[in-house]
C-alpha atoms as one frame of an Amber mdcrd trajectory, in Angstrom:
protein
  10.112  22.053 -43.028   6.446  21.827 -42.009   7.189  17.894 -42.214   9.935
  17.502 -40.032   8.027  19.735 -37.800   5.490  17.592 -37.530   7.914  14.686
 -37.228   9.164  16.551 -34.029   5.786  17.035 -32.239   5.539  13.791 -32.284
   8.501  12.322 -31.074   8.190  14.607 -27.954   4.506  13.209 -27.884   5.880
   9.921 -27.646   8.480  10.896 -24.550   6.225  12.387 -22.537   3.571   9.774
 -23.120   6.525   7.440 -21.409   6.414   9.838 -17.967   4.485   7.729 -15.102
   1.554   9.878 -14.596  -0.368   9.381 -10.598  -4.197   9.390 -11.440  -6.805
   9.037 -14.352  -9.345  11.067 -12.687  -6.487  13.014 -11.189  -3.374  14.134
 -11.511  -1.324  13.464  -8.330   2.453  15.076  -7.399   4.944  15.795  -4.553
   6.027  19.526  -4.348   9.252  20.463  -2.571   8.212  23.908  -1.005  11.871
  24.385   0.174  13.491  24.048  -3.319  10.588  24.789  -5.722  10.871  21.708
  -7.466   8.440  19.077  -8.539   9.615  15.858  -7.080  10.429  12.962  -9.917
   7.936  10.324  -9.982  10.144   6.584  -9.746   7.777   3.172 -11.062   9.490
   0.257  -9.834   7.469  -3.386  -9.571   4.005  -1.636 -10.185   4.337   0.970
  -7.528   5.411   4.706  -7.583   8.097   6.782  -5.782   9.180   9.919  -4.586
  12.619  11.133  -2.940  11.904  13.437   0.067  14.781  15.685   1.597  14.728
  15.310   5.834  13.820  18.570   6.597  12.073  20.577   3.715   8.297  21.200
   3.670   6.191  19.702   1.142   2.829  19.521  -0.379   0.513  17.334  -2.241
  -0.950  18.697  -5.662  -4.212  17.358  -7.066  -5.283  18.700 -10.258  -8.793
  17.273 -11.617  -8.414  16.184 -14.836 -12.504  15.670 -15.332 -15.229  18.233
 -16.674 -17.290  17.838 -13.425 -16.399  18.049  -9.407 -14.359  15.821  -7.771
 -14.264  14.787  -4.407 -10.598  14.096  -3.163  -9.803  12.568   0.172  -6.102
  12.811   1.124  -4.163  10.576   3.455  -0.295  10.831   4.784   1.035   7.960
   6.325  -2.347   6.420   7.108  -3.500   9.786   8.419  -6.686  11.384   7.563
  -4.844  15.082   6.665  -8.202  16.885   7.689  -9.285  15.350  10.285  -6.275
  13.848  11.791  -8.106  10.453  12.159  -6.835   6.937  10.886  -7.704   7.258
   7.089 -11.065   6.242   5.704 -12.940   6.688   3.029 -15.964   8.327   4.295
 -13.975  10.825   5.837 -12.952  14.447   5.220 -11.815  15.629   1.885 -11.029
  18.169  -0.472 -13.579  19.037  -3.120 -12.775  20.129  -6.811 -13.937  22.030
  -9.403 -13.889  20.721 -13.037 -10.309  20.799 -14.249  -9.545  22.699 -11.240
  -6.345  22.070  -8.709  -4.812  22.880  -5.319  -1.903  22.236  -3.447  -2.737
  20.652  -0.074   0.026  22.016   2.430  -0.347  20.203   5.619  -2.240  18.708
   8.172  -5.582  21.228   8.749  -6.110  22.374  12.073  -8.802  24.823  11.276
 -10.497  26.058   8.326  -8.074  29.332   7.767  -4.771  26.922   8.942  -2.500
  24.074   8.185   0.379  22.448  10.381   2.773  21.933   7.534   3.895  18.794
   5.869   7.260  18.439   6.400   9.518  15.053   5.830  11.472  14.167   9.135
  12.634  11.275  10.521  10.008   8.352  11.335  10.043   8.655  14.693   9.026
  12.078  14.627   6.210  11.798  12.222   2.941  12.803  13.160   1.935   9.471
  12.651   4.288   7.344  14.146   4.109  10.819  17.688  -0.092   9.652  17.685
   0.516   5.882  18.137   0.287   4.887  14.549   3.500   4.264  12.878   2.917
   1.340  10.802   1.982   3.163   7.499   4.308   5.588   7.612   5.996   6.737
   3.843   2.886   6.640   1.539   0.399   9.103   0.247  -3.102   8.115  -0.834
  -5.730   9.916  -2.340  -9.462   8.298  -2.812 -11.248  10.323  -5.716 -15.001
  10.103  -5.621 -17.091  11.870  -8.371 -20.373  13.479  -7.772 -23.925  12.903
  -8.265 -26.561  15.757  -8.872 -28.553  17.152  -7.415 -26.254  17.858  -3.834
 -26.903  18.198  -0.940 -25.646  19.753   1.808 -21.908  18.091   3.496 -18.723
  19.077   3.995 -16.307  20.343   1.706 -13.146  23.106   1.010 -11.781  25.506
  -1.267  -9.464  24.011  -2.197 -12.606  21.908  -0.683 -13.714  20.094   2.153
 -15.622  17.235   2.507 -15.369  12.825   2.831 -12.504  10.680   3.217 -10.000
   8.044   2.213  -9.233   4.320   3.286  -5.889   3.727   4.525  -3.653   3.891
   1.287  -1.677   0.986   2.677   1.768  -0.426   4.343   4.909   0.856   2.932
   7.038  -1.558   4.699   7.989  -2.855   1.104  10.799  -5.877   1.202  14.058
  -4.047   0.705  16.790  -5.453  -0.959  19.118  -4.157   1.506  19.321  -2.412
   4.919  18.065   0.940   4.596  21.368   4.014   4.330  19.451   5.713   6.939
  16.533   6.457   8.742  13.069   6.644   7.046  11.100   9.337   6.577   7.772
  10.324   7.661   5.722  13.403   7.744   5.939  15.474  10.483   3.838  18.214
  11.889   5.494  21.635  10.977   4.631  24.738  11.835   1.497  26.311  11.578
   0.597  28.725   8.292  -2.214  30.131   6.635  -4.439  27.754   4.284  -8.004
  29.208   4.225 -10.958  27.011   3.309 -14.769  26.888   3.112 -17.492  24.635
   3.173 -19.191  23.416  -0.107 -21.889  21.050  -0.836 -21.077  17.493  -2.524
 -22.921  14.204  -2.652 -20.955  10.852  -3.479 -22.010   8.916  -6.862 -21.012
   6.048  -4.887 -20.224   4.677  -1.833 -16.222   3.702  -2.860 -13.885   5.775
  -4.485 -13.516   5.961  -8.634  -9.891   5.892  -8.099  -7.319   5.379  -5.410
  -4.154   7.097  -6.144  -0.863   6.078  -4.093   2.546   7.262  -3.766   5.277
   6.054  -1.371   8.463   7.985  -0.174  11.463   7.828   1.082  14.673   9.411
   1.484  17.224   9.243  -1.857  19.158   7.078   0.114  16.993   4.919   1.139
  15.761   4.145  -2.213  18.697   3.503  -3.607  19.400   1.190  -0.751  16.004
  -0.322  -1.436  16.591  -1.038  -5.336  14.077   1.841  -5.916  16.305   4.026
  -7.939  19.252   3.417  -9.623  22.430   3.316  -7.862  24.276   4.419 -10.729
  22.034   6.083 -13.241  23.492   5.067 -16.981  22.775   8.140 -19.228  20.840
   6.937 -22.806  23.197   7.099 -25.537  22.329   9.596 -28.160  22.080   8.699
 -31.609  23.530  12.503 -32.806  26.413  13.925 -30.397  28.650  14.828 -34.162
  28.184  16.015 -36.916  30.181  13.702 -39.754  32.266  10.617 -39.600  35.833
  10.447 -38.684  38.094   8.497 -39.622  38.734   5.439 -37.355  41.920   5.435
 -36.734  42.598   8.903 -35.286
């Protein structure tokens, strides 16, 4: 018993291992606030994926995965989410603590509020409504790790503080005309997100680790060759119990 056991732990080892993961320093993922729901990471041709619903609100969870503070600057479609400025690395960010996480809600207009994150049509995007549609349907994060002693800068609870370089085009080639319209991330109503200031001083001048993930409605990645257009379920090796004869 205690070897089969063993036997099992292992083989679920080995399918989770087989997950894509976003991040080394970081773990990366897409929340649906509307549903609850995690949002499935897709890989397809080196890159990774997640299926937004037009409408619902979302937000961005970074968990650091590192026994010291990390420095994590978040942009949305080429948007600086703190600042609201095109995305650069030595702007704003979120600091965290050692194996600490937040979820990142929306766009910060203050330090006790957030405009929410919420996926809409591209057009509508915050983005694409300040003159700058052209990276609209990715989320990067720039992690930066820390060197002691700090000093004083800017930082947020979760943790405020640097930035991120634009994470990027997501104007991929699609196979095929897209089912609908894109989505971006538009600028939702306003809630409460309170934040603080915190001290953190960059052990470099470019990030460790630059974290992306494009989106898109389920549609659209079909459409696009993303996902599947007709998932095949695995066969499974067990679904009886003895054999039967073969002919009936």
């Amino acid at each position: 018993m205690k070897k089969m056991f063993q036997i099992m732990v292992a083989l679920l080892l080995t399918a989770c291992a087989s997950a894509p993961e976003a991040g080394n320093l970081v773990d990366i993922s897409v929340h649906d606030r509307n549903t609850g729901e995690q949002l499935k990471l897709y890989r397809h041709q080196g890159k990774l994926y997640v299926a937004g619903r037009p409408g619902n609100k979302y937000a961005v969870a970074v968990n650091n995965k590192t026994p010291a503070r990390v420095l994590t600057v978040l942009s949305v479609d080429g948007v600086n989410a703190i600042s609201g400025e095109t995305a650069a690395v030595q702007q704003s960010g979120y600091v965290l603590d050692a194996y600490a996480g937040s979820e990142i809600t929306g766009w910060r207009k203050n330090m006790s509020e957030v405009a929410a994150f919420v996926f809409t049509s591209l057009p509508d995007s915050y983005a694409a409504r300040t003159g700058r549609p052209a990276n609209v349907g990715v989320i990067g994060v720039a992690v930066f790790q820390e060197i002691a002693p700090p000093r004083p800068e800017l930082s947020m609870t979760p943790s405020y503080r640097s930035q991120t370089e634009s994470a990027g085009s997501a104007a991929d080639a699609a196979k095929s005309a897209p089912a609908e319209p894109r989505l971006g991330t538009g600028h939702g109503q306003r809630e409460s997100s309170p934040v603080q200031y915190t001290e953190f001083r960059r052990a470099s001048e470019r990030p460790a680790e630059v974290v992306q993930i494009y989106y898109d409605s389920y549609a659209n990645l079909v459409a696009r060759g993303v996902i599947a257009a007709h998932p095949v379920a695995d066969p499974n090796p067990f679904p009886g119990r003895f054999a039967p004869d073969p002919w009936g």
